[in-house]
LUMPA-934338 format. One line per 10 residues: for each residue x, y, z of C-alpha. Coordinates in nm, 2 decimals. Layout:
BEGIN
X Y Z  ...
This chain:
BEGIN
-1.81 -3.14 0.34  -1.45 -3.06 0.41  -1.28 -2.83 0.66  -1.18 -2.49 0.58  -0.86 -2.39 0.59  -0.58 -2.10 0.64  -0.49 -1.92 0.38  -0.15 -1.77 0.39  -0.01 -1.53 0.08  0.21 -1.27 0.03
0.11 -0.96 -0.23  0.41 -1.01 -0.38  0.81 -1.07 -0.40  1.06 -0.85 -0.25  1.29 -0.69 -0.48  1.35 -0.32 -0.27  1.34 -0.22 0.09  1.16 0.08 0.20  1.35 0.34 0.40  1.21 0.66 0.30
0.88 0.49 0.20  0.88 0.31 0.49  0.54 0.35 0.69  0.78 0.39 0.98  1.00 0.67 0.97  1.11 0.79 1.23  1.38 1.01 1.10  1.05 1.22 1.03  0.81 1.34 1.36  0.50 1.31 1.16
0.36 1.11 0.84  0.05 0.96 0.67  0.11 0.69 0.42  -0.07 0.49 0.16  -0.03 0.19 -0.03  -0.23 0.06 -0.35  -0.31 -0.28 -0.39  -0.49 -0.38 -0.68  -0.75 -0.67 -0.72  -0.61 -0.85 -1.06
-0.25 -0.84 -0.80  -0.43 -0.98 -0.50  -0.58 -1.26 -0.68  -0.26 -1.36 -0.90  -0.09 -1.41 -0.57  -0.36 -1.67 -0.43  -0.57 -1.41 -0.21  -0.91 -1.55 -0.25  -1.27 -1.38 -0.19  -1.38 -1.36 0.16
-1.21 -1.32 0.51  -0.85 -1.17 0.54  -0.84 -1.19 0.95  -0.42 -1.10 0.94  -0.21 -0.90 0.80  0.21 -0.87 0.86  0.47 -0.71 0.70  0.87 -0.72 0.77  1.13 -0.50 0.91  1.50 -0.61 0.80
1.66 -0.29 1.02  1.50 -0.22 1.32  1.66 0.17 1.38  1.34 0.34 1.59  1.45 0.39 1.94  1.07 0.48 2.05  0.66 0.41 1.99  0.53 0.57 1.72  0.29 0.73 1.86  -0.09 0.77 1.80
0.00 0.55 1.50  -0.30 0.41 1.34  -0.30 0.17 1.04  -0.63 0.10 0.84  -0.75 -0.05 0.53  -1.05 0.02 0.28  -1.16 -0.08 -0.07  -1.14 0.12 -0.36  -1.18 0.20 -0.73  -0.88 0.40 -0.76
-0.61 0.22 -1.01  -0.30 0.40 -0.85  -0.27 0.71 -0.61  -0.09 0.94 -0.88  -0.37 1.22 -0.77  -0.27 1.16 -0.38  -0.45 1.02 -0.09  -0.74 0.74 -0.19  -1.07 0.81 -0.03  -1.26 0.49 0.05
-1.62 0.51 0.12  -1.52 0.35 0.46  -1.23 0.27 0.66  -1.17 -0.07 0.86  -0.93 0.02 1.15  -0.66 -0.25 1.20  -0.52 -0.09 1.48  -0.47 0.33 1.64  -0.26 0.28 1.95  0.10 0.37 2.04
0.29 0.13 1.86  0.66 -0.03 1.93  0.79 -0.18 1.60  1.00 -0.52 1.58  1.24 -0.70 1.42  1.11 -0.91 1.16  0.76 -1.00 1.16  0.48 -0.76 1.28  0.18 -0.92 1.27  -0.20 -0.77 1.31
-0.51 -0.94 1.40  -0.77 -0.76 1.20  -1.05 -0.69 1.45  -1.37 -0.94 1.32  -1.19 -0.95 1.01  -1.20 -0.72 0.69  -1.45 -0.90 0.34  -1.33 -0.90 0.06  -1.51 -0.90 -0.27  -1.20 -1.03 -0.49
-1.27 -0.75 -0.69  -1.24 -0.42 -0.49  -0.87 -0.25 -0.52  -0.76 -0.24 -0.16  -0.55 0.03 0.01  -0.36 0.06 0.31  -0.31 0.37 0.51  -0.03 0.43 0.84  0.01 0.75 1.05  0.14 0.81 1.36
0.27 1.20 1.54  0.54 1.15 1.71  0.74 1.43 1.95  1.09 1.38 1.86  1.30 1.22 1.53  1.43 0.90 1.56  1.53 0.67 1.27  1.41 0.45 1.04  1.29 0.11 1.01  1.35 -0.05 0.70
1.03 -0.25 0.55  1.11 -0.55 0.29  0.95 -0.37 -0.06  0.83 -0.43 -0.36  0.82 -0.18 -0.67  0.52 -0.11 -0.92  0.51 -0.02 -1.26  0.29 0.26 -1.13  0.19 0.50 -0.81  0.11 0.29 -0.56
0.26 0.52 -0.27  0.11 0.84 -0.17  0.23 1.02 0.14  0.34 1.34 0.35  0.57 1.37 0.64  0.73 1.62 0.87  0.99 1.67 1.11  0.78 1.95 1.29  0.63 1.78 1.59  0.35 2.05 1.63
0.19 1.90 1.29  -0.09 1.65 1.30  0.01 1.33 1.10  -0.28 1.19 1.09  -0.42 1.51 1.02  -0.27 1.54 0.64  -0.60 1.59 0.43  -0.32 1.56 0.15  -0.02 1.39 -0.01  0.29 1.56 -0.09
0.45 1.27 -0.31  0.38 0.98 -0.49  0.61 0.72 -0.59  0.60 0.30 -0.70  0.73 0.17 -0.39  0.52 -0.06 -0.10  0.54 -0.33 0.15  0.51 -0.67 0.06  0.20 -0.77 0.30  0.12 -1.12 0.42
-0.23 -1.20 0.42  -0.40 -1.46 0.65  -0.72 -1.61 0.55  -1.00 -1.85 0.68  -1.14 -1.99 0.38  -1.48 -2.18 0.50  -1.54 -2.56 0.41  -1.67 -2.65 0.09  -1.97 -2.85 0.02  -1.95 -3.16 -0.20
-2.15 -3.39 -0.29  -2.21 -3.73 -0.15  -2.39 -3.87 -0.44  -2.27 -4.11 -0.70  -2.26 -3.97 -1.04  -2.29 -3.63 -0.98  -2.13 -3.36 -1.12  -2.09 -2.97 -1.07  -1.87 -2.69 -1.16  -1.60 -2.48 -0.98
-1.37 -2.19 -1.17  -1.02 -2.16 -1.06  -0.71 -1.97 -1.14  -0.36 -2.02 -1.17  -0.27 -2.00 -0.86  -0.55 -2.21 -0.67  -0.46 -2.46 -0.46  -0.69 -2.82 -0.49  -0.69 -3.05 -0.21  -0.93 -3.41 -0.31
């Protein structure tokens, strides 16, 4: 047998950044946001069936000058092929993380609490929120653009509102982080035998160590 390894991909190559799609805007007191992801996407980029234990994202302008707080940041699998009807409803929610939150320069990186499965065939979407008391500024994500809506949010500068209350988006658009996704891909058995053969699919973007 040999030894797993780490699987490190991003879902895809900058070619915006995200101010007012940013997930963290703090020129606005309150906001939910989603992201689509879709399967065929994941896979083209080398994201394999099974564990993604990380997941990071980059900020290029680091503006905020406070938490955002109560800000929560989950993931879930879905059907849905692009959140032009609003907010995606997955049948369950992994949380990645719901505390007060100071953002970073550069990479923010989250440890996904034992991990999120998945099937290689399930979309995947992302949802932030946080309610914050005042108005800041924004951080500025690196972005990628989509030939459809894979954005759906709503926002507020009213710091009464509930952000991650919002049962419902207010606008859509095509703009989304570029995630990096972290992976432990377990060992695969071989064979010891002489003269023995089996069979293994890959794709394009597989990766084939002997």
């Amino acid at each position: 047998a040999t030894a797993g390894f780490v699987n490190v991909v991003t879902s895809g190559t900058s070619n915006t950044n995200l101010g007012a799609s940013s997930p963290l805007q703090g020129s606005q007191t309150d906001k939910k946001s989603q992201y689509l992801y879709l399967a065929p996407e994941l896979s083209a980029n080398g994201v394999k069936p099974g564990l993604i234990t990380n997941i990071s994202f980059v900020i290029n302008t680091k503006a905020s000058a406070a938490p955002f707080k109560g800000f929560t940041f989950k993931m879930g699998a879905t059907n849905v092929t692009n959140l032009t009807g609003g907010f995606a409803t997955p049948s369950s929610w992994k949380v990645i993380t719901s505390a007060d939150y100071n953002s970073v320069f550069g990479n923010n990186d989250f440890v996904i609490p034992g991990g999120f499965l998945w099937d290689g065939v399930s979309n995947l979407v992302f949802e932030f929120c946080y309610n914050n008391s005042a108005v800041s500024a924004d951080d500025i994500l690196t972005g990628e653009s989509t030939s459809y809506n894979s954005q759906a949010k709503k926002f507020s500068t009213v710091p009464a509102d509930d952000g991650c209350g919002y049962p419902t988006a207010t606008a859509v658009n095509t703009f989304r982080p570029v995630f990096t996704f972290t992976q432990t891909i377990p060992q695969t058995i071989i064979s010891t035998q002489l003269n023995s053969t089996s069979q293994a699919k890959f794709s394009a973007a597989d990766k084939i160590f002997f």
